[in-house]
C-alpha positions as CSV (number, residue, x, y, z in Angstrom):
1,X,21.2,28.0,-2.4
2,X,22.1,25.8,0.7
3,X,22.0,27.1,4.2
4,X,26.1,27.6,4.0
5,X,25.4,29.8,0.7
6,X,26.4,26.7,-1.6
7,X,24.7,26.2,-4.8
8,X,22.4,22.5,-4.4
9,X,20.6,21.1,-6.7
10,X,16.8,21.4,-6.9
11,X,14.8,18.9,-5.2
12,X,13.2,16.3,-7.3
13,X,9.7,16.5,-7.4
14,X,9.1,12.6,-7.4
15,X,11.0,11.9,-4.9
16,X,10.9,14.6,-2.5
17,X,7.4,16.0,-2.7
18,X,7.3,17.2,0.9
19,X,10.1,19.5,-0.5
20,X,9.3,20.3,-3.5
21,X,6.0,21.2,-3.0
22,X,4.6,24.9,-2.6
23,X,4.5,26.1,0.7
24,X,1.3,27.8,1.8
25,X,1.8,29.8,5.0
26,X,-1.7,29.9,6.4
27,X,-1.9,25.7,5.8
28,X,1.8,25.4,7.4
29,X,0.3,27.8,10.5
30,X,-2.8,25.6,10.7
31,X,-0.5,22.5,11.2
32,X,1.1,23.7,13.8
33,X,-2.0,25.1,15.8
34,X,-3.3,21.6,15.5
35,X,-0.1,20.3,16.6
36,X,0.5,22.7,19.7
37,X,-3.4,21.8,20.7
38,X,-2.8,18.2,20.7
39,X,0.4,18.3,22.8
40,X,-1.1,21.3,25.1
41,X,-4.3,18.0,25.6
42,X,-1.8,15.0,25.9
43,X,0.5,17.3,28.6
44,X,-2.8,18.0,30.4
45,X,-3.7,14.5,30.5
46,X,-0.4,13.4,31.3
47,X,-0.1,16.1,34.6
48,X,-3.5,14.9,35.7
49,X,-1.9,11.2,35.6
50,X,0.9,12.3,37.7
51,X,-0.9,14.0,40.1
52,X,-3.1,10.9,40.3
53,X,-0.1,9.0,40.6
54,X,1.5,10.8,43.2
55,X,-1.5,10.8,45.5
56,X,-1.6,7.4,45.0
57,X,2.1,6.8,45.9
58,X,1.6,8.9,49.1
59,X,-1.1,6.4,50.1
60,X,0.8,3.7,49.3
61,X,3.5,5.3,51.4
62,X,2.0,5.9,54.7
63,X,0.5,2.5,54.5
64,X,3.2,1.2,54.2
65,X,5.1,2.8,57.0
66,X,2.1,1.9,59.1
67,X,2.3,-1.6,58.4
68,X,5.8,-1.7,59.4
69,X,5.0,0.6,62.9
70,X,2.4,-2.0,63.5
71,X,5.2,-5.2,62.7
72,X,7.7,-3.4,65.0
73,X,5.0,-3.2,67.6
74,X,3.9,-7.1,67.2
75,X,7.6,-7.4,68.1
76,X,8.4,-5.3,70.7
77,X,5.1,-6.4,72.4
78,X,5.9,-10.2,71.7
79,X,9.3,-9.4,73.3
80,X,8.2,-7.6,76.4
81,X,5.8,-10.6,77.4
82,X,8.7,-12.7,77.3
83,X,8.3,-14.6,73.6
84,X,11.6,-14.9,71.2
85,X,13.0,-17.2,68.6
86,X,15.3,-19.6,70.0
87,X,18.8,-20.4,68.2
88,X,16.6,-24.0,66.8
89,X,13.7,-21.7,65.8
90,X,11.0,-22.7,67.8
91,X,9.5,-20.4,69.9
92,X,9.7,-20.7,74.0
93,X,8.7,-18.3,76.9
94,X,11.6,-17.8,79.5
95,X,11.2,-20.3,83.0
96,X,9.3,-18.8,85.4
């Protein structure tokens, strides 16, 4: 009988062997132990990547922001001692 209570017809055993063939409970629980292992290892792994990752990124981060506090400096600095980019691109220092 089919899951709506309709009457199927038997599975063929040479072309469905996965199911047609007996079902042996502690074999099917074994399967799935090893399954649940291997994902519980590769979810592990996988969360010690992201954390890896992340700690990476915030390093990345803060570098970066430096590197843009120091260019913002370079400017400002440049600025106050009088140094800019004309309209022809060349630079020139204001007449004393």
């Amino acid at each position: 009988m089919g899951i709506d209570g309709e009457h199927r017809a038997a599975a063929d055993r040479n072309q469905h062997t996965l199911l047609a063939a007996p079902v042996n409970l502690p074999t099917v629980l074994d399967l799935i132990a090893d399954r649940e292992t291997t994902t519980r290892q590769d979810s592990d792994r996988l969360r010690e990547q992201i954390t890896t990752l992340t700690g990476e990124l915030a390093r990345l981060d803060s570098e970066l922001a430096q590197t843009y506090r120091w260019r913002i400096h370079a400017v400002v600095d440049l600025r106050i001692a009088g140094w800019h980019e004309s309209a022809r691109g060349r630079r020139t220092t204001p007449s004393r």
